[in-house]
C-alpha positions as CSV (number, residue, x, y, z in Angstrom):
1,X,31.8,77.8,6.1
2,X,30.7,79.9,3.4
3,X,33.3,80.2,0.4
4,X,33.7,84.2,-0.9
5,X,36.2,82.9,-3.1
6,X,35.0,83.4,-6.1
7,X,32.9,86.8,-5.5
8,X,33.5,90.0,-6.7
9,X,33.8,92.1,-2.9
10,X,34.4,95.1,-3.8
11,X,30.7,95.9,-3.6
12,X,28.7,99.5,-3.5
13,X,25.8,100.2,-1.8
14,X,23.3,103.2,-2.5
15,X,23.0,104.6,1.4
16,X,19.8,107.0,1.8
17,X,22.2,109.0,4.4
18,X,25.6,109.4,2.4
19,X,25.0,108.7,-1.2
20,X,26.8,105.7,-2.7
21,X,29.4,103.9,-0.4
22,X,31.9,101.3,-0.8
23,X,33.4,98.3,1.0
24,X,36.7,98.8,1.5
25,X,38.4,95.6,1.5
26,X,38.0,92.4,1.0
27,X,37.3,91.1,4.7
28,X,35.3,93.7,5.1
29,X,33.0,92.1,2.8
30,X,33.0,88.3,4.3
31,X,31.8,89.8,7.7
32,X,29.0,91.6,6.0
33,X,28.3,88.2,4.3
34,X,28.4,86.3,7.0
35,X,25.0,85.1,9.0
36,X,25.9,86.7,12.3
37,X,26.2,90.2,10.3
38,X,23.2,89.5,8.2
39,X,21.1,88.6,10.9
40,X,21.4,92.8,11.5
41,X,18.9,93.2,8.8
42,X,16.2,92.2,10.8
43,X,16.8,94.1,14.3
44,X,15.4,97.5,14.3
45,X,17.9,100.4,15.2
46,X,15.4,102.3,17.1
47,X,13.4,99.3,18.2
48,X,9.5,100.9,18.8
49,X,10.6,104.2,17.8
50,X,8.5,103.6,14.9
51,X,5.0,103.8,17.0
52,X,5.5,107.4,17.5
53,X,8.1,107.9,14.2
54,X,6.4,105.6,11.2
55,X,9.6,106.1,9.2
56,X,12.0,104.8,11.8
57,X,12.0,101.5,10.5
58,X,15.7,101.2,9.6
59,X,18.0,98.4,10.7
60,X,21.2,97.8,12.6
61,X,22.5,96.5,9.5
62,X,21.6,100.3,7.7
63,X,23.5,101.5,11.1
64,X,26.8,99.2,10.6
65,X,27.2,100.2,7.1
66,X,27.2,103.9,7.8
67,X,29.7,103.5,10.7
68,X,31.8,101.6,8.5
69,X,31.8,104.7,5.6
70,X,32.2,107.1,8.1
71,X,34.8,105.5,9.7
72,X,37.0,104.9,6.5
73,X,36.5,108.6,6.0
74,X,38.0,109.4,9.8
75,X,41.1,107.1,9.1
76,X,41.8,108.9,6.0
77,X,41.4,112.5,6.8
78,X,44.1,111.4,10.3
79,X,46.1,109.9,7.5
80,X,45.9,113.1,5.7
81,X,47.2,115.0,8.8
82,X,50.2,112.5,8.9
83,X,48.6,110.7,11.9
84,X,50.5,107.2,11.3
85,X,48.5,104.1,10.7
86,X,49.4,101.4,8.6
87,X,47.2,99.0,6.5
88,X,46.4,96.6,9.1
89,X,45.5,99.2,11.6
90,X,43.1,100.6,9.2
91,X,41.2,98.1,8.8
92,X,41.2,96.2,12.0
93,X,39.4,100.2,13.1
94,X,37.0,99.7,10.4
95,X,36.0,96.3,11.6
96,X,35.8,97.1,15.4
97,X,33.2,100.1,14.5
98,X,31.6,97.4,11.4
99,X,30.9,94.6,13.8
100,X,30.3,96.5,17.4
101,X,26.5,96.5,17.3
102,X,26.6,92.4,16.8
103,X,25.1,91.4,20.0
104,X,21.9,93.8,19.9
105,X,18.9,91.4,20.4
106,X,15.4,91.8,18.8
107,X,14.4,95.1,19.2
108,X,17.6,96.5,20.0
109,X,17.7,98.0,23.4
110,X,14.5,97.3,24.2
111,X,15.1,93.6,25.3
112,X,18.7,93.9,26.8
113,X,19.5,92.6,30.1
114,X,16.2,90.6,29.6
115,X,16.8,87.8,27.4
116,X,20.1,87.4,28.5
117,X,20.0,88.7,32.4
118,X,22.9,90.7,33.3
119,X,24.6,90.8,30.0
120,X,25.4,93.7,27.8
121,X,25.1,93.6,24.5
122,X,28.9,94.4,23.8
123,X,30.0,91.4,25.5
124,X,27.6,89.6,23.1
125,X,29.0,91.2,20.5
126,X,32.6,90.4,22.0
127,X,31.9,87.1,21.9
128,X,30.2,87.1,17.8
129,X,33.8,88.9,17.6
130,X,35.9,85.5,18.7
131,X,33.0,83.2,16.9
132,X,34.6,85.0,13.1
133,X,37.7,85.3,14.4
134,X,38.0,81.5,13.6
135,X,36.9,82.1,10.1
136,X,38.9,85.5,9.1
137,X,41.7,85.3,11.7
138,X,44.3,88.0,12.5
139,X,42.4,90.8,11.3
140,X,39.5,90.1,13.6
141,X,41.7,89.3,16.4
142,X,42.9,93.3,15.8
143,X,39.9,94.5,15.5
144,X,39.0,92.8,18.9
145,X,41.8,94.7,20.5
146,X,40.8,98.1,19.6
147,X,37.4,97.4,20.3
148,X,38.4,96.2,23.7
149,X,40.5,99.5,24.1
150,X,44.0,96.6,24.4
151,X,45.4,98.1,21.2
152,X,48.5,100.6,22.1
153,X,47.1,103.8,19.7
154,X,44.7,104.4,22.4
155,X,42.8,107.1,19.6
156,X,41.9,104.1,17.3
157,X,39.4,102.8,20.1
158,X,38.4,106.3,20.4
159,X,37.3,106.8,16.8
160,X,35.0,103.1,17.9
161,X,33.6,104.0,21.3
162,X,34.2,107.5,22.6
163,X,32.0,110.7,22.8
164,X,33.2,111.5,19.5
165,X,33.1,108.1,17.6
166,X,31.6,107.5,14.6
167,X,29.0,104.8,16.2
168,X,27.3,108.2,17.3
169,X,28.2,110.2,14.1
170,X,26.0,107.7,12.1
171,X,23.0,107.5,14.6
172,X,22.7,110.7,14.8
173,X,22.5,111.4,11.5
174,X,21.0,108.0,10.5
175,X,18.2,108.3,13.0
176,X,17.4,112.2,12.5
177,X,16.7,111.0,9.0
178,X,14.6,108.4,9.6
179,X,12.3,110.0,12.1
180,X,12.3,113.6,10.8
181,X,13.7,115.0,13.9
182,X,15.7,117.8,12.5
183,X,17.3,118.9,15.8
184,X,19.4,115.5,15.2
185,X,21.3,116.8,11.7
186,X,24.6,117.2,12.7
187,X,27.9,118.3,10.2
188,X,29.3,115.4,10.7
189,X,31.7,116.1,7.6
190,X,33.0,119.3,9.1
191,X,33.7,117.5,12.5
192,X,35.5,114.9,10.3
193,X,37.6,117.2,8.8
194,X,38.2,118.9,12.2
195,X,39.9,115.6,13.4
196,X,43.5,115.5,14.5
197,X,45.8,113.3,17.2
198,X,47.5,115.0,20.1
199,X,49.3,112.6,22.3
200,X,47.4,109.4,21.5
201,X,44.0,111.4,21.8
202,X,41.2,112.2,19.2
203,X,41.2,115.9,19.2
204,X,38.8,118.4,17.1
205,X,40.8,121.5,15.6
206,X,39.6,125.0,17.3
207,X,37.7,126.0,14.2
208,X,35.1,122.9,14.6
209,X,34.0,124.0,17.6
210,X,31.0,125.5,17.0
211,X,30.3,122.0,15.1
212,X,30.9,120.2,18.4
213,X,28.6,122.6,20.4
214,X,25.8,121.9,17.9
215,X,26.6,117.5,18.1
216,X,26.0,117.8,21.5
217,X,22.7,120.0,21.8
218,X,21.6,117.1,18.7
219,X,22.8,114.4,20.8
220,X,20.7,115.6,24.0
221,X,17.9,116.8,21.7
222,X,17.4,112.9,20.1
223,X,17.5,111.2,23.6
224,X,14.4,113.5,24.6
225,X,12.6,113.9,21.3
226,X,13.3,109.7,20.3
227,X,15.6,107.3,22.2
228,X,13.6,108.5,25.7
229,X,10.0,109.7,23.9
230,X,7.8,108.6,26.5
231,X,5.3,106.5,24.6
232,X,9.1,104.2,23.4
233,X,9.7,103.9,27.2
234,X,6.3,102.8,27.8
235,X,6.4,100.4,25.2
236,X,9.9,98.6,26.1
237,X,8.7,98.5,29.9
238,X,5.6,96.6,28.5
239,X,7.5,94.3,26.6
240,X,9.6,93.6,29.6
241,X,7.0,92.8,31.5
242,X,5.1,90.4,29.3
243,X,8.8,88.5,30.1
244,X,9.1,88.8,33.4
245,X,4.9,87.3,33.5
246,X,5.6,84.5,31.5
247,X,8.8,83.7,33.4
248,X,7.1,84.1,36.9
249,X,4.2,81.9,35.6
250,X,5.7,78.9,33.7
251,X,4.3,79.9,30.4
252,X,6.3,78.3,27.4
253,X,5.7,78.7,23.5
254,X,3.9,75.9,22.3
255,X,6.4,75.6,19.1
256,X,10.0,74.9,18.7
257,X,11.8,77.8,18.8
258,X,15.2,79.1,20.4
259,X,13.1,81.9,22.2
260,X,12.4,79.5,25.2
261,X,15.7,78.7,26.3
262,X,16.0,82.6,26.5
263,X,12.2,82.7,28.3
264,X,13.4,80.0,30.7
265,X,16.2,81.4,31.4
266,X,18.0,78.5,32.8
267,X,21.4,78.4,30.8
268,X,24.9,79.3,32.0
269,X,25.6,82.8,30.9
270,X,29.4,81.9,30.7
271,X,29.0,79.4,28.4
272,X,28.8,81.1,25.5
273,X,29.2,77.8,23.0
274,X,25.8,76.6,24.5
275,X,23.6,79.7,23.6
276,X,25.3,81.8,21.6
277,X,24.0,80.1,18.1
278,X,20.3,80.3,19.5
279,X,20.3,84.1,20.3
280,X,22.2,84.6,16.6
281,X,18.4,82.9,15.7
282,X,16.5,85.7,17.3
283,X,15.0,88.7,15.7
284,X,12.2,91.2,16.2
285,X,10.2,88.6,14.3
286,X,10.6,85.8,16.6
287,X,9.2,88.7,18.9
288,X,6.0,89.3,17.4
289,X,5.3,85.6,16.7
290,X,5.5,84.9,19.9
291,X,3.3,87.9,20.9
292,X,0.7,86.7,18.6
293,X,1.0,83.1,19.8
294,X,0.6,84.3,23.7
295,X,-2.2,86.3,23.2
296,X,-3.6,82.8,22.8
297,X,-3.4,82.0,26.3
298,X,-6.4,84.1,27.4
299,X,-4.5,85.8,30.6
300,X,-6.4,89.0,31.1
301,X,-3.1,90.3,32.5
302,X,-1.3,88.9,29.2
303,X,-3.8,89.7,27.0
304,X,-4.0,93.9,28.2
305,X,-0.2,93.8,27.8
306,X,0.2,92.0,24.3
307,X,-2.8,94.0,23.0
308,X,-0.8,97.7,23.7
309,X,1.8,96.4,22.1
310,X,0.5,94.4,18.5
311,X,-2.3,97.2,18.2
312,X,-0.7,100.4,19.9
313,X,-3.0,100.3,23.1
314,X,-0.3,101.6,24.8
315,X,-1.0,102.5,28.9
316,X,-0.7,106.1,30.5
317,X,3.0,107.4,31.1
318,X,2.6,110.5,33.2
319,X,6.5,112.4,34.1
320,X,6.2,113.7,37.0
321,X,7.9,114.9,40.5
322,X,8.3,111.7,43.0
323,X,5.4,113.2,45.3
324,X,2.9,113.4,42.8
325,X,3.9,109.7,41.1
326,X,3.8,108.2,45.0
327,X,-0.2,109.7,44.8
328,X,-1.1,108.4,41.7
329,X,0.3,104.9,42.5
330,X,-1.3,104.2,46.2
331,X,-4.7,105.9,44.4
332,X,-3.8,102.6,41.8
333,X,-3.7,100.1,44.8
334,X,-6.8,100.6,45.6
335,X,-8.1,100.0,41.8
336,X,-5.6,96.9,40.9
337,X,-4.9,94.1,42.8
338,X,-1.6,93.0,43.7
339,X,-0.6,91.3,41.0
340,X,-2.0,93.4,38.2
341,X,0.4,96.2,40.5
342,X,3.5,94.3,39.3
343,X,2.7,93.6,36.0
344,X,0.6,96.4,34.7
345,X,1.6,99.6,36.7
346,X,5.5,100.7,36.8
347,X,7.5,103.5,38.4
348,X,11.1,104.4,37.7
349,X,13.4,106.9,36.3
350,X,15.6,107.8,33.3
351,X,17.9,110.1,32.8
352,X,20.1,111.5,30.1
353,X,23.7,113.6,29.8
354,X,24.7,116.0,27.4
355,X,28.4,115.7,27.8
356,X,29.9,113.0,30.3
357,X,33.0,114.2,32.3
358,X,34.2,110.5,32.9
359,X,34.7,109.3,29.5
360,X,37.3,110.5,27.0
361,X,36.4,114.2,27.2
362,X,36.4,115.9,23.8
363,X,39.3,118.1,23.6
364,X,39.6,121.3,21.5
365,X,43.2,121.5,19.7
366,X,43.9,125.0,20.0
367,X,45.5,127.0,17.3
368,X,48.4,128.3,20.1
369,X,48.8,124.3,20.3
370,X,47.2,123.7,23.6
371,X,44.5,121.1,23.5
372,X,41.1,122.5,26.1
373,X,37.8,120.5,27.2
374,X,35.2,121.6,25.5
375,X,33.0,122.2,28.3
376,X,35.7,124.9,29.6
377,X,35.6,126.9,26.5
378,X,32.3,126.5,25.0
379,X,30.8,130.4,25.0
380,X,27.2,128.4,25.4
381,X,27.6,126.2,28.9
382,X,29.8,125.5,31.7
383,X,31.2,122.2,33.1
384,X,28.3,121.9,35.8
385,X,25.5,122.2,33.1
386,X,26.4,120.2,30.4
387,X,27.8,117.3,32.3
388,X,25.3,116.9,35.4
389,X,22.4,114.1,34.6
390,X,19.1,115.5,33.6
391,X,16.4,112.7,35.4
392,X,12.9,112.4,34.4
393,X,10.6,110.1,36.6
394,X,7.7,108.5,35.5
395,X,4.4,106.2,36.2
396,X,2.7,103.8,33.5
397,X,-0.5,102.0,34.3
398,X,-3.6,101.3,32.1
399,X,-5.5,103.9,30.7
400,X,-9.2,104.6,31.6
């Protein structure tokens, strides 16, 4: 265990995003300490983001901070409003939303559901949760309630994981930065401001609603323009598949490392005792080690796949209507043969929201005291347009 004792906690960081912020407490500080939480300084936010975006090189640990600021900022503009929340609920909030992005892997989203099959990373970080829960105690043990949505003020979850939580308000803000997408810039002090409680809900005040319209068009227009850029989807599919190859085939790292119990696959996912500590040893470095140590191995397959990844080779991604990407892939199948079909040509969808209907609806808190979806009183959409799934389908294969 690592003593804090003796340290000064009440640290200040200079944040590119929001100017100078502070921790604020003293637990606060032990969890950002700690190794699981440091390890966030090495797990890209926007994983390969940064091979179309060269400045989207910020971390998860950059992300958690900003959370954590914003959040403090939430609690105390409800508190303002006389929304009532003690000390302990305070900061139990602001170390659900400081520790929820613990169990992101390397490369963020890139890798999830494939190092650990099955397995979102919020159960991972669930389970980082109950690991410093045994160091810091009761105040975890909170924060694991309203993380887990258990805790009775129902809004303090909300403010964590919601359509209007402050895990968004940083990303959006954090990762229009970074990039230089502009459409992302949101006024996320204004929609702060705007917060209020109505029968255990987060509501926005009706003068932010012009703010909400414009944090949704930002959210849609940053899943098109970065999370879902076509040339990031091609290169997390790639990556994929160099796992799935060297799973199908056998192939191991020829070096000690954690990576292989995670390449073999052949642990008990319920178990976390027995693999928890190795994935807390993985980050996007272990990732490009091992890239550079397969592409060793001399597999043509492996080789074209490693190669569009290290040196930006990256394959053909075509969007297209399902007629035209059926074409294009039996015109493949007579080029490839079968096995360089599964590993080196894909097809599959993705698909994006603007405002989803089935998870804590954003309600406007009208001045004649009625609280009113959004999507029923924005002058810009209706219901059906805002909240049906936009789906994009695609092909990838190699170029030339």
């Amino acid at each position: 265990m690592i003593n804090f004792t003796k340290m000064n906690k009440r640290k200040i960081f200079n944040d590119p995003v929001y100017g100078f912020i502070s921790i604020p407490f003293d637990t606060a500080f032990d969890v950002i300490q700690h190794p699981i939480f440091q390890r966030l300084r090495r797990i890209q936010q926007l994983g390969f983001s940064s091979l179309v975006y060269p400045g989207a090189t910020h971390t998860r640990f950059h992300h958690s901070l900003g959370a954590m600021h914003l959040m403090t900022r939430a609690l105390d503009t409800l508190k303002k409003k006389d929304i009532q929340i003690d000390t302990e609920e305070i900061e139990a909030t602001v170390l659900a939303i400081l520790m929820h992005d613990l169990g992101h892997g390397p490369y963020s989203h890139a890798l999830e559901h494939t190092l650990v099959d099955g397995v979102d990373h919020e159960v991972i970080s669930k389970l980082l949760m109950l690991e410093l829960e045994k160091e810091f105690g009761d105040s975890i043990t909170k924060a694991i309630q309203i993380f887990e949505d258990k805790h009775p003020k129902k809004f303090l979850h909300q403010l964590v994981s919601g359509q209007l939580d402050m895990d968004r308000m940083d990303y959006l803000n954090r990762d229009s930065f970074y990039t230089g997408v502009s459409e992302g810039v949101i006024g996320y002090d204004r929609i702060i401001n705007m917060l209020n409680v109505e029968q255990d809900n987060i509501v926005v005040e009706e003068k932010g609603i012009y703010s909400i319209e414009k944090f949704l068009v930002a959210r849609r227009l940053m899943y098109w323009q970065v999370y879902l850029h076509k040339t990031v989807l091609c290169a997390e599919i790639l990556l994929k598949s160099i796992f799935n190859y060297i799973r199908n085939f056998g192939i191991k790292l020829d070096f000690d490392t954690p990576l292989n119990l995670f390449i073999e696959n052949k642990f008990d996912k319920q178990a976390s005792i027995e693999w928890l500590s190795d994935f807390c040893q993985l980050d996007d470095t272990d990732i490009v080690f091992a890239l550079k140590h397969l592409s060793k191995k001399k597999d043509p397959i492996l080789q074209k796949l490693i190669d569009a990844l290290l040196y930006r080779q990256l394959f053909h991604i075509e969007f297209a209507d399902v007629q035209r990407i059926n074409i294009i892939y039996e015109r493949l199948k007579l080029k490839y043969s079968a096995e360089e079909m599964d590993y080196l040509v894909f097809r599959g969808s993705t698909s994006n929201n603007m405002y989803n209907t089935e998870k804590d609806n954003i309600f406007i808190q009208m001045k004649s005291g009625k609280t009113i979806d959004v999507a029923s009183i924005s002058e810009q959409w209706n219901l059906d347009k805002i909240s049906n799934p936009v789906v994009k389908y695609y092909i990838i294969y190699p170029k030339n």
